[in-house]
C-alpha positions as CSV (number, residue, x, y, z in Angstrom):
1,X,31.0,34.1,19.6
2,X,28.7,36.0,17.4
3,X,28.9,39.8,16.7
4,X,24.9,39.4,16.6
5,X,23.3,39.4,19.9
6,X,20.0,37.4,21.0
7,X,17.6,40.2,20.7
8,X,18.9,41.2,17.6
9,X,18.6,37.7,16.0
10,X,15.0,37.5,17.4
11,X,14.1,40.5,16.2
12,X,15.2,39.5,12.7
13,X,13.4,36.2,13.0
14,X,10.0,38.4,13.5
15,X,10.6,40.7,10.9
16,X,11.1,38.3,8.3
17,X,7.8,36.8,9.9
18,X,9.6,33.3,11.1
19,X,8.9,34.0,14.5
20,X,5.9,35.7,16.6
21,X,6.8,38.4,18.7
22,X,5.3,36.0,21.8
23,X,7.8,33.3,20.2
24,X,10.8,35.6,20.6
25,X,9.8,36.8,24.2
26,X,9.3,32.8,25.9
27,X,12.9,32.0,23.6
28,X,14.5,34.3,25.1
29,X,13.0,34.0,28.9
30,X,14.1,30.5,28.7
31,X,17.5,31.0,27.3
32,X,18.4,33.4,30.1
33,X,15.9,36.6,30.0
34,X,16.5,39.4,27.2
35,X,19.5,40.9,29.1
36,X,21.3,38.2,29.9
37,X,20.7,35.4,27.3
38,X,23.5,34.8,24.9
39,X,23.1,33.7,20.9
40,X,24.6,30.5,21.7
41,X,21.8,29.7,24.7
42,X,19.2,31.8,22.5
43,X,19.5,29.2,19.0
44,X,19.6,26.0,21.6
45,X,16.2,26.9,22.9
46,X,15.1,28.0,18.9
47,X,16.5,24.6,17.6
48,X,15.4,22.3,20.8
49,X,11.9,24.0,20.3
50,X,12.0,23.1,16.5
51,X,11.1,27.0,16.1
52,X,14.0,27.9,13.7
53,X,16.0,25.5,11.4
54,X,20.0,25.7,11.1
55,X,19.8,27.2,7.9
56,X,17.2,30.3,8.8
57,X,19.5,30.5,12.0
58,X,22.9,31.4,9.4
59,X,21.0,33.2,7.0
60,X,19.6,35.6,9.7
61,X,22.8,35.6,11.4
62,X,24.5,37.1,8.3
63,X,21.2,40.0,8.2
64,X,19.7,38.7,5.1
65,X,15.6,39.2,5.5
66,X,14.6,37.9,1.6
67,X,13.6,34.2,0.5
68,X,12.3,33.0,3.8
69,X,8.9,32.8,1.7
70,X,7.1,31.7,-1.2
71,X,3.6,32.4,-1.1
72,X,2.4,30.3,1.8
73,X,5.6,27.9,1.7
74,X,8.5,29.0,4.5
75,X,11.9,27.5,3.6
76,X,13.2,25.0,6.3
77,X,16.7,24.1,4.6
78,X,18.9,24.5,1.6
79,X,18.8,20.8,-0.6
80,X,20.6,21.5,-4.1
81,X,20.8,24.0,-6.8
82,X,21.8,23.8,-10.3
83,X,22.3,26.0,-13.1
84,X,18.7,28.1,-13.0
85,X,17.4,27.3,-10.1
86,X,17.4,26.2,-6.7
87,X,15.3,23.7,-4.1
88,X,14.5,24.2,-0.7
89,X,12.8,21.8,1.7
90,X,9.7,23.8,2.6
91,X,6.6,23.4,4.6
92,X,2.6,24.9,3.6
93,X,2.3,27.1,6.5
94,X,-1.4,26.0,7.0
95,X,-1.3,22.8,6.0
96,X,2.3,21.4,7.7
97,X,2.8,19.6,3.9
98,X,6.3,19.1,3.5
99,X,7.4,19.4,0.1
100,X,10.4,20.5,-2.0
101,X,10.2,24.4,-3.7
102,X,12.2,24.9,-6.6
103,X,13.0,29.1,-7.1
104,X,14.3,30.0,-10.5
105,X,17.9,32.1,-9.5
106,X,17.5,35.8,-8.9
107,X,20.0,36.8,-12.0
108,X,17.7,34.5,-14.6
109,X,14.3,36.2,-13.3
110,X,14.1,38.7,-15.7
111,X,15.7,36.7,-18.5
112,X,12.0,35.9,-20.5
113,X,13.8,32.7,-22.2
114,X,14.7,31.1,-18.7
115,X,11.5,32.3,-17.1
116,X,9.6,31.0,-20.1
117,X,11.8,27.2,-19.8
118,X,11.3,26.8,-16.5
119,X,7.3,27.6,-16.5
120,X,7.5,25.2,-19.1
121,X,8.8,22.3,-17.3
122,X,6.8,23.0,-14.6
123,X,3.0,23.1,-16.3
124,X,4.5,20.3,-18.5
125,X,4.9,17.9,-15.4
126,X,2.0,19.2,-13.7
127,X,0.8,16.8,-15.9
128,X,2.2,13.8,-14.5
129,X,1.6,11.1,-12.0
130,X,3.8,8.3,-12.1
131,X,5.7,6.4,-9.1
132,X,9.2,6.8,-11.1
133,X,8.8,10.4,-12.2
134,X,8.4,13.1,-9.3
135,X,5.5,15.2,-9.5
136,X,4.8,19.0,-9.5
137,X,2.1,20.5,-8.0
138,X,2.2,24.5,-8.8
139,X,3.8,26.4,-10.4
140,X,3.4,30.5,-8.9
141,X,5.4,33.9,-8.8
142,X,6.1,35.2,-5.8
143,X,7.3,38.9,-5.2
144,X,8.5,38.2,-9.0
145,X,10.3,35.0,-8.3
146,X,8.8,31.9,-9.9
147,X,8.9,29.0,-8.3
148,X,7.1,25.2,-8.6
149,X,6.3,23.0,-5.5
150,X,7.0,19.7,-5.7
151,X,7.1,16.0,-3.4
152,X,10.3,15.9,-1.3
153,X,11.7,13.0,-1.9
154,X,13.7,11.3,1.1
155,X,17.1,9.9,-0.2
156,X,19.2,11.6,-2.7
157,X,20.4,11.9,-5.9
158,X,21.9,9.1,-7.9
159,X,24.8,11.3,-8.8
160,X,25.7,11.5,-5.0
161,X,24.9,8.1,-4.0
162,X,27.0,6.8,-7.1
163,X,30.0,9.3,-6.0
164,X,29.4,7.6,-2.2
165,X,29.9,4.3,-4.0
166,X,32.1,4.6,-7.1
167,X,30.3,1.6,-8.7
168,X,26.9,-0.2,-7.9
169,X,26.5,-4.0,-8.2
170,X,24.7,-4.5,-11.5
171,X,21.4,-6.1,-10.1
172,X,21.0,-2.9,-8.2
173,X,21.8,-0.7,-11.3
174,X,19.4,-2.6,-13.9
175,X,16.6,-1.9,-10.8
176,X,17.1,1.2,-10.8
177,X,17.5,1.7,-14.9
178,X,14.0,-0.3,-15.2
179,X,12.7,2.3,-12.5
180,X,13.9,5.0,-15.0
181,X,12.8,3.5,-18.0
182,X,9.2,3.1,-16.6
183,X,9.3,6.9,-16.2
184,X,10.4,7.6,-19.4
185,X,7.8,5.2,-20.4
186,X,4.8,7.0,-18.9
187,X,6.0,10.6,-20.3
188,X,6.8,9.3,-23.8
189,X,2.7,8.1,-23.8
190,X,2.1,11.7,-23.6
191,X,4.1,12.5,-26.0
192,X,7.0,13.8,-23.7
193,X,11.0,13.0,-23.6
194,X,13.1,14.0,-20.9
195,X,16.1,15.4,-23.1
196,X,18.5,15.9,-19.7
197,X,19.3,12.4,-18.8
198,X,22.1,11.8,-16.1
199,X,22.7,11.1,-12.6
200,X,21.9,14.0,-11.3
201,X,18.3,14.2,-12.4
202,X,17.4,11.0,-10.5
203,X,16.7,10.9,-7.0
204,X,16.5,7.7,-5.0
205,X,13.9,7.6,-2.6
206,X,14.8,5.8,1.1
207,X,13.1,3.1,-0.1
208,X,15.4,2.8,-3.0
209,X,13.1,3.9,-5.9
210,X,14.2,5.9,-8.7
211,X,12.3,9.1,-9.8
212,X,12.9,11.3,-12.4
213,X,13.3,15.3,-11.9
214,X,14.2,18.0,-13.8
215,X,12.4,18.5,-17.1
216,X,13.8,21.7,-17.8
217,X,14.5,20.6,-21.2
218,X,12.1,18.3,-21.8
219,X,10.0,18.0,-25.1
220,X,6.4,17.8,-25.4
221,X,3.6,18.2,-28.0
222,X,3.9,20.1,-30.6
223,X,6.5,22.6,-28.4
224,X,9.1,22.6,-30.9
225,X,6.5,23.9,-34.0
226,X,5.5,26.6,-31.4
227,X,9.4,27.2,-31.1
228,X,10.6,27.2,-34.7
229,X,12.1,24.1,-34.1
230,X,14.7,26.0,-31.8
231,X,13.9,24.2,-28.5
232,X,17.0,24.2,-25.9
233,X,18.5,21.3,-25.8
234,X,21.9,19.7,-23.8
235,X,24.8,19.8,-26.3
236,X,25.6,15.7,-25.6
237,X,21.8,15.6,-26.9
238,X,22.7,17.9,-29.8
239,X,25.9,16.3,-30.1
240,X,24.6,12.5,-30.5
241,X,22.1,13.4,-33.2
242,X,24.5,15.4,-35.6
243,X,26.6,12.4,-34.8
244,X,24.2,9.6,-35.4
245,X,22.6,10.7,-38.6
246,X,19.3,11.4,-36.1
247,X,16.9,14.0,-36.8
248,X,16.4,17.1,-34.1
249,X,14.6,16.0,-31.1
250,X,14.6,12.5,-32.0
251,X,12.6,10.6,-28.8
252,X,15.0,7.8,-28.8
253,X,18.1,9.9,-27.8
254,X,16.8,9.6,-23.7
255,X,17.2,5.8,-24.5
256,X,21.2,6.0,-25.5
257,X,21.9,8.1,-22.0
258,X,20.0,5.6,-20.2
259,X,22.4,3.1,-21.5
260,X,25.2,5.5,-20.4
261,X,24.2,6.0,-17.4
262,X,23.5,2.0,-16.4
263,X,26.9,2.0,-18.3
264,X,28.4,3.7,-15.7
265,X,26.7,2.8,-12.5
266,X,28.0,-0.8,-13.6
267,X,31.7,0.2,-13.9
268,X,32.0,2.9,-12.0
269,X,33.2,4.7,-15.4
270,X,31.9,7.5,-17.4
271,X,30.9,6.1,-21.4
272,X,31.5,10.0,-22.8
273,X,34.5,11.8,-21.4
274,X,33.6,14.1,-19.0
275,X,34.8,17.5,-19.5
276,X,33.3,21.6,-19.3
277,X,35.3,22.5,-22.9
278,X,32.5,23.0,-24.9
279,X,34.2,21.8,-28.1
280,X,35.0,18.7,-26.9
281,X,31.6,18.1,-25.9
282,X,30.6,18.6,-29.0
283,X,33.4,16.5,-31.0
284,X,32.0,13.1,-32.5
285,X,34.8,11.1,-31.0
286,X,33.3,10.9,-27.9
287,X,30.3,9.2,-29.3
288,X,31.9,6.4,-31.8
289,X,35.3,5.6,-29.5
290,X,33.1,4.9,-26.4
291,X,35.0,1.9,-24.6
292,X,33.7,-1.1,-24.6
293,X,32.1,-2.1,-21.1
294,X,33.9,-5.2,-21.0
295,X,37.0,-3.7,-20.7
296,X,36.3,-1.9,-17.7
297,X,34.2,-5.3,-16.2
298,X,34.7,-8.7,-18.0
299,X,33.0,-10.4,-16.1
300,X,29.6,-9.4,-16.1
301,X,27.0,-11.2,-17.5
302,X,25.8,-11.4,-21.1
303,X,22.3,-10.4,-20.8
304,X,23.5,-7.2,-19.2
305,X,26.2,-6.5,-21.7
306,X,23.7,-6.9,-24.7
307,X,21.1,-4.6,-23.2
308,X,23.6,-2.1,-22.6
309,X,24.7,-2.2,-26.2
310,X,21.3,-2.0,-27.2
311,X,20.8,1.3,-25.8
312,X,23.6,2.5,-26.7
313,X,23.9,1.7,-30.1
314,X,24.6,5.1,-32.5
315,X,22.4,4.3,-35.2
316,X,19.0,5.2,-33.7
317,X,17.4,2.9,-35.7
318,X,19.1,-0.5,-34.2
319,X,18.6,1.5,-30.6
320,X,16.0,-0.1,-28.3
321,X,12.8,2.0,-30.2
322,X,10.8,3.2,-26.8
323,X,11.3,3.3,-22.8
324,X,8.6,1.0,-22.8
325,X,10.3,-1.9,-24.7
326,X,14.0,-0.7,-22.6
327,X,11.7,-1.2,-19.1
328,X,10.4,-4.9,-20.7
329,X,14.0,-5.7,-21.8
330,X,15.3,-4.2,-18.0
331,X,13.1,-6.6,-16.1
332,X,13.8,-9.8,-18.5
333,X,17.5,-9.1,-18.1
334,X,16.7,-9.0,-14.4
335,X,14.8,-12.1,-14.3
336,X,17.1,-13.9,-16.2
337,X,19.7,-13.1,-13.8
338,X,17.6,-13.7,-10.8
339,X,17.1,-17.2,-12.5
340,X,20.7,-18.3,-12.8
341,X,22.0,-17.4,-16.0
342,X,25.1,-15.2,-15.2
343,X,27.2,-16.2,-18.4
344,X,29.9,-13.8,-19.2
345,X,29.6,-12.0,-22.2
346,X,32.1,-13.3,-25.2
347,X,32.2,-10.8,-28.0
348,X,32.9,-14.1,-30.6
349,X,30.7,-16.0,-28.7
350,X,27.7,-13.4,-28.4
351,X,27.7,-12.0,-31.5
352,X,25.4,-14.5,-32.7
353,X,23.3,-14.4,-29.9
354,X,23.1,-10.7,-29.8
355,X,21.8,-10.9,-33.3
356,X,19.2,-13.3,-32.4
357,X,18.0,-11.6,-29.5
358,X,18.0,-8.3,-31.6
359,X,15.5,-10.6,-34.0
360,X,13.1,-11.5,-31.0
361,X,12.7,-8.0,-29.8
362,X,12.5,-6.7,-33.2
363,X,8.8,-9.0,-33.3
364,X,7.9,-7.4,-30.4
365,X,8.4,-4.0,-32.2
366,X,6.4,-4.7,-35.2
367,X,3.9,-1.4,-34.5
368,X,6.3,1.0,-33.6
369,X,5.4,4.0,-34.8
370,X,2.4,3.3,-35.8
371,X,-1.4,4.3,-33.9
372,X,-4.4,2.3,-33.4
373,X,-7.7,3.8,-32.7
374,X,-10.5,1.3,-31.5
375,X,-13.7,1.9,-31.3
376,X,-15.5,-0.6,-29.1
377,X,-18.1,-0.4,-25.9
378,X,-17.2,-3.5,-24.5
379,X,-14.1,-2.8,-21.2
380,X,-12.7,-6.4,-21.6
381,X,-12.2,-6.5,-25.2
382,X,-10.9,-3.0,-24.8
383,X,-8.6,-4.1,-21.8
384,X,-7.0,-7.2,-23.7
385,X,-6.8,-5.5,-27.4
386,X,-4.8,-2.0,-25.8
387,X,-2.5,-4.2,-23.8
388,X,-1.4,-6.5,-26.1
389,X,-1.2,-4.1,-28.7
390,X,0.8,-1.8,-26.9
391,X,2.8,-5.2,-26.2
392,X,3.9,-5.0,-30.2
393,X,4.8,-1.2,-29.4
394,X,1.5,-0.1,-31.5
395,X,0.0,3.5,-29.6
396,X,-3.9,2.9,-28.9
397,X,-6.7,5.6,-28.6
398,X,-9.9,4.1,-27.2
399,X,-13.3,5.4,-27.7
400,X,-16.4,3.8,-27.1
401,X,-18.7,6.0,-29.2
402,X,-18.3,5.8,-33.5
403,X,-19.4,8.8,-34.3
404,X,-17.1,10.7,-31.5
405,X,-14.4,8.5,-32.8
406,X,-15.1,9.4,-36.8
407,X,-15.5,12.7,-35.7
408,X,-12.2,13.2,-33.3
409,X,-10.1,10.7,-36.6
410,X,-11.6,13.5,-39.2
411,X,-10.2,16.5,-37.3
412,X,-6.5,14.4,-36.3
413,X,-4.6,16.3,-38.9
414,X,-1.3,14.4,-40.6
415,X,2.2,14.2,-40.6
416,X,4.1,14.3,-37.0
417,X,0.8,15.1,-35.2
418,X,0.7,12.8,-32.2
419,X,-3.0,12.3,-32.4
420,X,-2.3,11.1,-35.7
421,X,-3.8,7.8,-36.6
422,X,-1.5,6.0,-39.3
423,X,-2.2,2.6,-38.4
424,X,-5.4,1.3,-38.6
425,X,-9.1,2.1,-37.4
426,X,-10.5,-1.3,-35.3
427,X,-14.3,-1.4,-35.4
428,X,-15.6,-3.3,-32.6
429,X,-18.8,-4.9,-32.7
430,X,-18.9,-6.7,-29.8
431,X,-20.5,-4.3,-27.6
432,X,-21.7,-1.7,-30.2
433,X,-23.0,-3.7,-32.6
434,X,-24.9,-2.7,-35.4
435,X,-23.9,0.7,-34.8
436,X,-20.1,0.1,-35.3
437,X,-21.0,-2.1,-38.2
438,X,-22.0,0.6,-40.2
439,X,-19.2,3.2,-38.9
440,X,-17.3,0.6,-40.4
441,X,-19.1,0.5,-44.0
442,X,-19.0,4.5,-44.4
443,X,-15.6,4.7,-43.3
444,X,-14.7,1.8,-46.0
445,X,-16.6,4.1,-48.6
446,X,-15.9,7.6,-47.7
447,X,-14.0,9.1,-50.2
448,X,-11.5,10.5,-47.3
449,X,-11.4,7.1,-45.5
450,X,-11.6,4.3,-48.1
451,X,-8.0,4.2,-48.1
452,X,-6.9,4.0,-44.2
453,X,-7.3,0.6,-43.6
454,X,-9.9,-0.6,-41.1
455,X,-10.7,-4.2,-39.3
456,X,-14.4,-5.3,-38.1
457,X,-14.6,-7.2,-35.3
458,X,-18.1,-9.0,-35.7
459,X,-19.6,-11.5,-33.1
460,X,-20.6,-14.7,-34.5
461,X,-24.3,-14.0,-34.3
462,X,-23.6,-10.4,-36.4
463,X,-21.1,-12.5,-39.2
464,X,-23.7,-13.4,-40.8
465,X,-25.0,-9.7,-41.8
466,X,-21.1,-8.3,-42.9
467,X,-21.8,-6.8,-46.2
468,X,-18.9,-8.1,-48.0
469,X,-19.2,-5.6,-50.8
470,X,-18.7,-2.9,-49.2
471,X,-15.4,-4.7,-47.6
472,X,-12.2,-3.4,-50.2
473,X,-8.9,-4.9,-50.0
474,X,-7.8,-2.2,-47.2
475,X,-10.7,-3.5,-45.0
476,X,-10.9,-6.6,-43.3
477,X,-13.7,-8.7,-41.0
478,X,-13.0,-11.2,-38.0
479,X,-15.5,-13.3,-36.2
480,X,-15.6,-13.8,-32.8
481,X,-14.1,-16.3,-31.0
482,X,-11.4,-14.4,-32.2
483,X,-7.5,-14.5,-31.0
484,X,-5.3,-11.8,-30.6
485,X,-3.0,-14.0,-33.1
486,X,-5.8,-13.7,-36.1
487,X,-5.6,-9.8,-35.3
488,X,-2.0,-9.6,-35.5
489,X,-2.4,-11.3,-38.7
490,X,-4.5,-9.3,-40.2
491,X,-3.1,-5.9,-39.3
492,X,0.3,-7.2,-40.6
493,X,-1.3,-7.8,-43.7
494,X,-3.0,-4.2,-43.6
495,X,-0.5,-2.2,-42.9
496,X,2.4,-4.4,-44.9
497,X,4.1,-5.5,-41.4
498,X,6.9,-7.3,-43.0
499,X,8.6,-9.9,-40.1
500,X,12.5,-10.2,-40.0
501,X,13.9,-13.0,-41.4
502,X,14.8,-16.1,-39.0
């Protein structure tokens, strides 16, 4: 029995403003009448009438009156925590939204670093709406706790679902890795990598679809100039760059701990050893004597091996180059399993096929790196061009207005800028006509232009008035009925796209 009584519990509940003062009263008439009700009848009738949850019920019970609140949220239960912060479920106590509230700890509040990380994250994903990433919806203080609001997700985490399962069939694992990857995908448009990948940040909803969380350490924009280049960062992230030759930050490092983790929701096995020692966090071995996944499972199937070792290869520059491209490969390995082909991977046997797969996605990296901006009126030409494009890992900016777009290219800045164009400059004509024709023709003869190279896009009717002399070498002119293949052409020429050999 416990040493609190009804009235005293009730009393609690209406100080810490859970409960009306009218609330307490008809509780406590129906469990019995304030004299005689005991705390075991009292929290029946508080529970059967949905009034208190069991964790406001404990908390009160021990006297603590703080963290029933956050601004206008009231805490229903306890659902994680991790190192700097912790998540409620919570409800808007005007609205009845249910959503999760994450609350930075008590003993980091007045740490300026922590505080500064965590509004980070949160203003940093405000940003995003994706089905695989879960979104955040404020970010406040409250009483001088900060804390972000964000969709409770029904399921759990993969690191607890995993743990429930010790190892999930692969077909289910490469699901959920394309669900991740598509994510990762959506961020790394916006210039944004997760830098925290593993189980734990991934929830599965009850529908089975995974979402991202915790971006704590994520990178974004030009965050790390603002920083001095001295970002926090997980030491397996630090550690895998020193290792693999990579530079700081490098945006394909999320893509080498997806591979770990599909690694080891396929074999119920951990890639890096798993250990708190700093040090041998941070030792090298861990990286270059990662067991191969065969040994743990044989028999799984070639496709699925391959991709694996494509994430997870240590030279970042044979890695799979974007989530985009790891989410196209996910689904074709899926397809091709869904279709049949369930070969088991032979190291002898594949190595000749892994190399020729490499080849084939290497053509459908071509533009990595490399942006596009295109300046063209007409949606359906702007529709197909950005799709296929991004298809060939190019990044597109779209504008619809020349002298906007000459205007926004003048003021992009160089070097690791992300609104940096380094590809090429399309000038459509299609829908803009004239006007974009002679966009075209002072960008090919601006002295701070002339040598970024530029295509024309003409219709057949406007061919006929292309200027040719004002066309240089870095400039080049297609007709309509044009195919995408004649623009590939032509930017390989361009920008000196050189193909690997077959």
């Amino acid at each position: 029995m416990s040493e609190v009584s009804a009235e005293q519990l009730g009393k609690r509940a209406h100080e810490c403003g859970l409960l009306s003062v009218n609330q307490v009263q008809l509780a406590l008439n129906e469990a019995g009448g304030p004299d005689v009700a005991t705390y075991e009848d009292f929290i029946s009738v508080l529970m059967q009438k949905e009034l208190l949850t069991n964790w406001q019920i404990e908390r009160l019970t021990k006297g603590e009156i703080l963290g029933y609140f956050f601004g206008k949220w009231k805490i229903l239960y306890f659902i994680g925590a991790g190192t700097f912060a912790r998540v409620y479920r919570a409800v808007h106590t005007e609205t009845k939204d249910v959503k999760a509230v994450k609350v930075l700890r008590v003993r980091h509040s007045n740490d300026d670093e922590t505080r500064e990380q965590f509004m980070r994250e949160a203003n940093m994903v405000k940003t995003l709406r994706h089905p695989n990433i879960t979104p955040i919806y404020e970010v406040e203080q409250y009483k001088g706790r900060i804390y972000m609001v964000m969709d409770f997700v029904e399921g759990q985490n993969l690191r607890d679902y995993f743990k429930a399962h010790r190892k999930i069939p692969y077909k289910r694992s490469l699901a959920i890795a394309r669900d991740i990857a598509a994510g990762l995908a959506y961020a790394f448009e916006r210039n944004i990598t997760h830098r925290d990948l593993k189980l734990s940040n991934v929830l599965l909803s009850a529908k089975g679809q995974a979402k991202l969380v915790d971006f704590g350490l994520a990178v974004g924009g030009d965050d790390a100039d603002k920083t001095g280049g001295k970002m926090p960062r997980s030491i397996d992230y630090a550690t895998l760059e020193k290792v693999s030759g990579a530079k700081r930050d490098d945006k394909r490092s999320d893509l080498f701990f997806l591979g770990c983790m599909l690694y080891e929701m396929v074999t119920g096995e951990p890639p890096l050893e798993e250990t708190r020692e700093r040090m041998r966090r941070m030792s090298a071995q861990r990286f270059t004597e990662i067991v191969p996944i065969t040994v743990h499972e044989p028999d799984l199937p070639e496709r699925l091996v391959i991709f694996v070792n494509r994430l997870m290869e240590l030279d970042p520059n044979k890695r799979i180059q974007t989530p985009a491209l790891a989410q196209q490969e996910a689904e074709a390995v899926i397809e091709s399993i869904n279709s049949g082909n369930i070969k088991k991977y032979n190291a002898e046997q594949s190595e000749k096929a892994a190399a020729e797969y490499e080849q084939q996605m290497l053509l459908k990296e071509e533009g990595r790196g490399l942006t596009i901006m295109l300046i063209e009126s007409n949606t359906k030409l702007q529709d197909v061009l950005r799709d296929k494009l991004k298809g060939l890992g190019y990044r597109v900016l779209i504008t619809n207005d020349p002298g906007r777009g000459l205007d926004r290219f003048m003021d992009m800045g160089t070097g690791d800028d992300e609104e940096t164009v380094n590809g090429c400059v399309i000038f459509g004509c299609v829908g803009l006509g004239r006007e974009a024709m002679q966009a075209c023709y002072n960008f090919a003869v601006d002295s701070e232009t002339k040598h970024v190279p530029s295509l024309m896009i003409v219709t057949e009717k406007l061919k006929r008035h292309v200027n040719h002399d004002l066309i240089g070498d870095r400039h080049q002119v297609l007709a309509m009925p044009v195919k995408f293949a004649h623009v590939q052409k032509a930017l390989r020429k361009l920008l000196g796209i050189k193909l690997p050999s077959a």
